[in-house]
C-alpha positions, 0 to 999 in steps of 0.5 A: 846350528848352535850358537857359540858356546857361552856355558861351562867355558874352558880353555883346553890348549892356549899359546904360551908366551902372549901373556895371558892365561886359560882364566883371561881368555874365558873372561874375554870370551864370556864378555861377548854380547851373542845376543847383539851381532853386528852390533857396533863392537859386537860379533859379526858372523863370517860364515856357516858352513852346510853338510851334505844333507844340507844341515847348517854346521859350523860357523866363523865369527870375527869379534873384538876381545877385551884382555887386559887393557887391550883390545884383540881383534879375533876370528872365532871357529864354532864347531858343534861336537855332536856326533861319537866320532866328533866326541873320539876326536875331541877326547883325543885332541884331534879335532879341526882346532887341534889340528889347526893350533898344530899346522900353524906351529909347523908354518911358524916354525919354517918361517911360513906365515899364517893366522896365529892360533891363541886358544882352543875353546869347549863349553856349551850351546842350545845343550850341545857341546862345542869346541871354539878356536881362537886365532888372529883376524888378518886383516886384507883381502883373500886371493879369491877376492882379488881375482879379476881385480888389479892386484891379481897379478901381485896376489899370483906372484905371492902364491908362487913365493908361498908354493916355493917356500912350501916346497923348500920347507917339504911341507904340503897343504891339503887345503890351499884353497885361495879363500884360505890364502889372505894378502895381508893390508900390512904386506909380506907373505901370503897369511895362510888362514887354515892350517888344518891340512899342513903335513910333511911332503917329501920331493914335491918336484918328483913326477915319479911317484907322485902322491896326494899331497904334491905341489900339483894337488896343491895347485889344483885346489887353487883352481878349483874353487876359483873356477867354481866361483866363475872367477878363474885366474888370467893365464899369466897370473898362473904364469907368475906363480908356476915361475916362482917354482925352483924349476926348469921351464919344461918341468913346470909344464909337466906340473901344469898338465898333472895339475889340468888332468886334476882339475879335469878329472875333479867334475863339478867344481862349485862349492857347498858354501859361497867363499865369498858371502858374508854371513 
């Protein structure tokens, strides 16, 4: 597992319009003390993620950002580009922060709210290339967070909103997990923090036909990870957010039982990574 790139830095693709340039964001990246996590104002490490034979890959970082005479506070995605397939991406512009910076511009133009993505990042770590994405730190809890707790019931109610107006947009997610979902301490919308999996949909609401990307795998995805984590969601939470849906109440059972038979046919749902260890 590489520490984050701080050689040869170079912005590939930033956001137009935040006024700063590829030289500020590789000054304010460069700054960074990675010697010194968790340092008063220091780099603090979210998460690594762990393949399947058990390597630890990528990691998340939330740090503090000095652009101007402004502080940012960012989330930093740390991706090692190790393998040919990874470079074939990198070279096309097709990796996860590509596809990320993307989803998020599809969200954002359909009103949907999401972690803004400021800049894609490579360099190198440890002699291994690194590609790094730069994007907004949300600040508030995430949905799987605040299961079990007193706010699950307006956390349902936003997923349902989120859902409906995915469904209105056509759009899918082939990620909704609720760790990806934030409810922002500033209120609003549901803040998606993954935007790797947005895609166009087609009649979400059809049961004839259905293919991967329809509101039940959507939903299903909701399920897993909570049930994976022993944190699953009280039955009128699911309730709440099955009625946000513009359908007719017999239709949303059909929805329901599409998304059960998933979940049934799924197995073992416990993920890799705990969504919610730090560090």
């Amino acid at each position: 597992m590489p520490p984050p790139p701080t050689d040869n830095l170079r912005v590939v693709k930033y956001a137009q319009g935040w006024g700063y340039g590829a030289s500020e964001w590789e000054r304010a990246l460069g700054a960074i003390d990675w010697a010194k996590p968790y340092a008063e104002g220091g780099p603090e490490r979210l998460k690594i993620k762990t393949l399947p034979d058990g390597t630890k890959d990528a990691t998340v970082w939330r740090a503090t950002l000095t652009l101007g005479k402004k502080q940012h506070d960012v989330v930093l995605k740390v991706e090692p580009i190790r393998s040919f397939g990874k470079k074939l991406q990198a070279w096309l512009h097709r990796t996860k922060a590509f596809r990320q910076f993307a989803g998020d511009a599809v969200l954002h133009s359909a009103g949907i709210a999401s972690a803004k993505c400021f800049a894609v990042v490579r360099g190198r770590s440890d002699a291994t290339d690194t590609e790094m994405l730069v994007l907004d730190a949300v600040r508030g809890l995430t949905v799987l967070e605040l299961i079990g707790t007193p706010d699950e019931l307006t956390a349902a109610a936003l997923v349902g909103d989120h859902i409906r107006r995915m469904y209105e947009a056509r759009l899918t997610n082939g990620d909704t997990k609720p760790s990806n979902l934030i409810v922002p301490n500033a209120g609003g919308q549901l803040v998606v923090v993954d935007t790797t999996d947005i895609a166009k949909g087609a009649d979400l609401l059809s049961l004839a036909g259905m293919d991967e990307d329809d509101i039940p795998f959507m939903l299903r995805d909701l399920m897993l990870e909570s049930l994976g984590t022993s944190r699953p969601p009280r039955v009128r939470s699911r309730a709440m957010a099955l009625r946000a849906l513009p359908a007719d109440r017999e239709l949303r059972r059909e929805l329901w039982q599409r998304t059960a038979d998933l979940i049934a046919a799924h197995g073992d749902p416990t993920p890799k990574d705990d969504p919610l260890a730090r560090g």
